[in-house]
Each structure stands twice: as C-alpha cells, then as structure tokens.
KEBAKOL-548033 format. One record per residue (C-alpha): residue number from 1; residue in one letter; y, x, z. Coordinates in Angstrom, 1 decimal. Each point is the difference from the previous one (the first is absolute). Last residue first. Example, Ala and Ser with C-alpha at 12.3 -4.5 7.8 and 13.67 -1.06 7.14 Angstrom:
# residues 2
+-----+------+--------+--------+--------+
:  nr : rest :     yy :     xx :     zz :
+-----+------+--------+--------+--------+
:   2 :    S :   -1.1 :   13.7 :    7.1 :
:   1 :    A :   -3.4 :   -1.4 :    0.7 :
+-----+------+--------+--------+--------+
***
This chain:
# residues 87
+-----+------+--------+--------+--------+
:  nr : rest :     yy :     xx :     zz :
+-----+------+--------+--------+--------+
:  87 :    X :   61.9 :   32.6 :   71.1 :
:  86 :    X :   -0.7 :   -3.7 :   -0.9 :
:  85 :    X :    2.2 :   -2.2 :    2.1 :
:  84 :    X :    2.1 :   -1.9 :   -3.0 :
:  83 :    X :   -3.0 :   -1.3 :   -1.6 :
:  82 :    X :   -0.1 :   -2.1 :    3.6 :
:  81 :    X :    2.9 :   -1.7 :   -1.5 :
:  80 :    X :    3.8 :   -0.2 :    0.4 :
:  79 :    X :    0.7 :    2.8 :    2.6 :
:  78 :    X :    1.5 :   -0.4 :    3.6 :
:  77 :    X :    0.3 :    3.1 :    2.0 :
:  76 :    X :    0.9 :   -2.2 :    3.1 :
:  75 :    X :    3.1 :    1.9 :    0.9 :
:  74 :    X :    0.9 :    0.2 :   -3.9 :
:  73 :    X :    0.1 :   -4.0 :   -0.8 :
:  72 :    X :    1.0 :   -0.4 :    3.6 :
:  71 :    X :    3.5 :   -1.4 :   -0.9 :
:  70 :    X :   -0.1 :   -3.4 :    1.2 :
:  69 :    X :    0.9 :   -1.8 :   -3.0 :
:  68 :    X :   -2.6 :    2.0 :   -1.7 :
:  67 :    X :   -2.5 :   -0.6 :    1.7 :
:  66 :    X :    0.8 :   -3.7 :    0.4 :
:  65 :    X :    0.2 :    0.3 :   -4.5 :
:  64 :    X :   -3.7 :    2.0 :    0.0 :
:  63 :    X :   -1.2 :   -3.3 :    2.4 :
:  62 :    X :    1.2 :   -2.4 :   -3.1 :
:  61 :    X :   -2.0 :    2.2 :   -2.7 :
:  60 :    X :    1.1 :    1.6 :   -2.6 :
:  59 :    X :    0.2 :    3.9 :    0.5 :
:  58 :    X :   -3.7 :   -0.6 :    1.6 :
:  57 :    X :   -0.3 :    1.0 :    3.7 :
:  56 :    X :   -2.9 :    2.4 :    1.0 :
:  55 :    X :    1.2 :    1.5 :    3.1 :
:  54 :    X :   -1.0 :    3.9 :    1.0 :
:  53 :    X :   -0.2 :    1.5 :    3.7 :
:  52 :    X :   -1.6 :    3.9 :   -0.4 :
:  51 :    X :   -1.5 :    0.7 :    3.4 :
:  50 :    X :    1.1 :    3.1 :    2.0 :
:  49 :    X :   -0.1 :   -1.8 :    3.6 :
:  48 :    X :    3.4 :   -0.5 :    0.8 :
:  47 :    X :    0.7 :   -1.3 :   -4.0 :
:  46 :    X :   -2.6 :   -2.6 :    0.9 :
:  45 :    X :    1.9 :   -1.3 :    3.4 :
:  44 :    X :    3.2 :   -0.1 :   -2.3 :
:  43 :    X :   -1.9 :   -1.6 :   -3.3 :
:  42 :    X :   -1.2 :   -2.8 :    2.5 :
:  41 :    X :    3.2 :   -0.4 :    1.6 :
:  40 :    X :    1.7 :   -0.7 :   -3.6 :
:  39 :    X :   -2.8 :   -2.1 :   -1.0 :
:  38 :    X :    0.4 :   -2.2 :    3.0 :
:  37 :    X :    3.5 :   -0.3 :   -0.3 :
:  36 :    X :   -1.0 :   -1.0 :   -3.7 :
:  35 :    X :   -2.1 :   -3.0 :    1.4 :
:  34 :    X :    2.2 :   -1.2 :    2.7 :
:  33 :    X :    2.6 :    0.2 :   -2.2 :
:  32 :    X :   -1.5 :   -2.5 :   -2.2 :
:  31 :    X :   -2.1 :    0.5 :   -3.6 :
:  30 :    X :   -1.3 :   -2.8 :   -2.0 :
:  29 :    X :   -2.0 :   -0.1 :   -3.6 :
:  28 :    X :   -2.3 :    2.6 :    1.2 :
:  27 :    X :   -2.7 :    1.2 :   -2.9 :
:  26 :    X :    1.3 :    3.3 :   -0.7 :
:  25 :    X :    0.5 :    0.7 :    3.5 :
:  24 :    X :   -2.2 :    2.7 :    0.2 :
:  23 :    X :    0.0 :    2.6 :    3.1 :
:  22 :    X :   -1.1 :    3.2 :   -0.8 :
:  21 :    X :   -0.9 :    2.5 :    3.0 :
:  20 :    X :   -0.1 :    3.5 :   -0.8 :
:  19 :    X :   -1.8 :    2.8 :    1.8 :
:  18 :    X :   -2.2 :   -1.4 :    2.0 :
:  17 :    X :   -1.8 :    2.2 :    2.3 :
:  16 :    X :    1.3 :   -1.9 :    3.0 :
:  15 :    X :   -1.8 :   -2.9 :   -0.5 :
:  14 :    X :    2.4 :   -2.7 :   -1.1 :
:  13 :    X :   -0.5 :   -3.3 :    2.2 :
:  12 :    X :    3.7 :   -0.5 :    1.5 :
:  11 :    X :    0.9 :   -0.9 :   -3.7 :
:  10 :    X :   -3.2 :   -2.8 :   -0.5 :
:   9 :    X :    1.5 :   -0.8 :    3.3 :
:   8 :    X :    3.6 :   -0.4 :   -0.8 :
:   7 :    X :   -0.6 :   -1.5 :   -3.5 :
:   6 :    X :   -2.2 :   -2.8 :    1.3 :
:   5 :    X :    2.9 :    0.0 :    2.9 :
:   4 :    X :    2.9 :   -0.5 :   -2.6 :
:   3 :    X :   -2.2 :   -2.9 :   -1.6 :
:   2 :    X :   -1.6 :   -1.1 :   -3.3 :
:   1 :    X :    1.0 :    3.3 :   -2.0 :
+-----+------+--------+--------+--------+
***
C-alpha cells in the first residue's frame, strides 16, 4: 500500500457486484493510523453494502504487530495468507 488515498480509491472503485474485496499487505513494511483508519472505514462502508472485507497480513510481519496492537485483527478479518481465503 503506497498511500491511504491509492487505497481509498482503488476501495471507493468496487463494482457493486463484488462480493469480497482482498486487500494484501503482505508486502508493506509500514503501516500508520491513517492507513488502518482507512481500512477500518473501508470494511464499514463494504459491510453496508454486503461485500466480504478480508486483510492479508502475515503472522510475522511488522504491519501484522500494528494490527495487533490496535486490536482490529478480527474487525478487519485478517488472515495470514491468501491460502487462507479459499472457501
């Protein structure tokens, strides 16, 4: 994730007929509170509309840890890999 409003718009873009929206952070070695307020109102406006919110976040990683501190592990249906989303 480069920027709160590259996530914001590439957010704000999901066709209606989506039914789950994935956002990977696998590859972020920073995360702000700008950036996980941002998830958290994402997922909200999502939830509104019937659209499955997940968050990729590997159990190692730096970003997993400001989840964590933060306590939105569960809020943001965070999962360790994309294996993790196969249903």
């Amino acid at each position: 994730m480069a920027t709160v409003p590259e996530l914001a718009t590439a957010i704000d873009g999901v066709q209606d007929a989506a039914k789950r929206v994935i956002v990977d952070l696998s590859e972020t070695t920073f995360l702000d509170s700008a950036a996980i307020n941002s998830l958290l109102r994402h997922q909200r406006q999502l939830d509104q509309r019937g659209v499955d919110f997940r968050v990729v976040s590997p159990v190692d990683g730096v970003v997993r840890k400001a989840l964590e501190i933060t306590n939105v592990i569960d809020q943001l249906g965070v999962v360790d890999s994309r294996t993790d989303l196969v249903s």
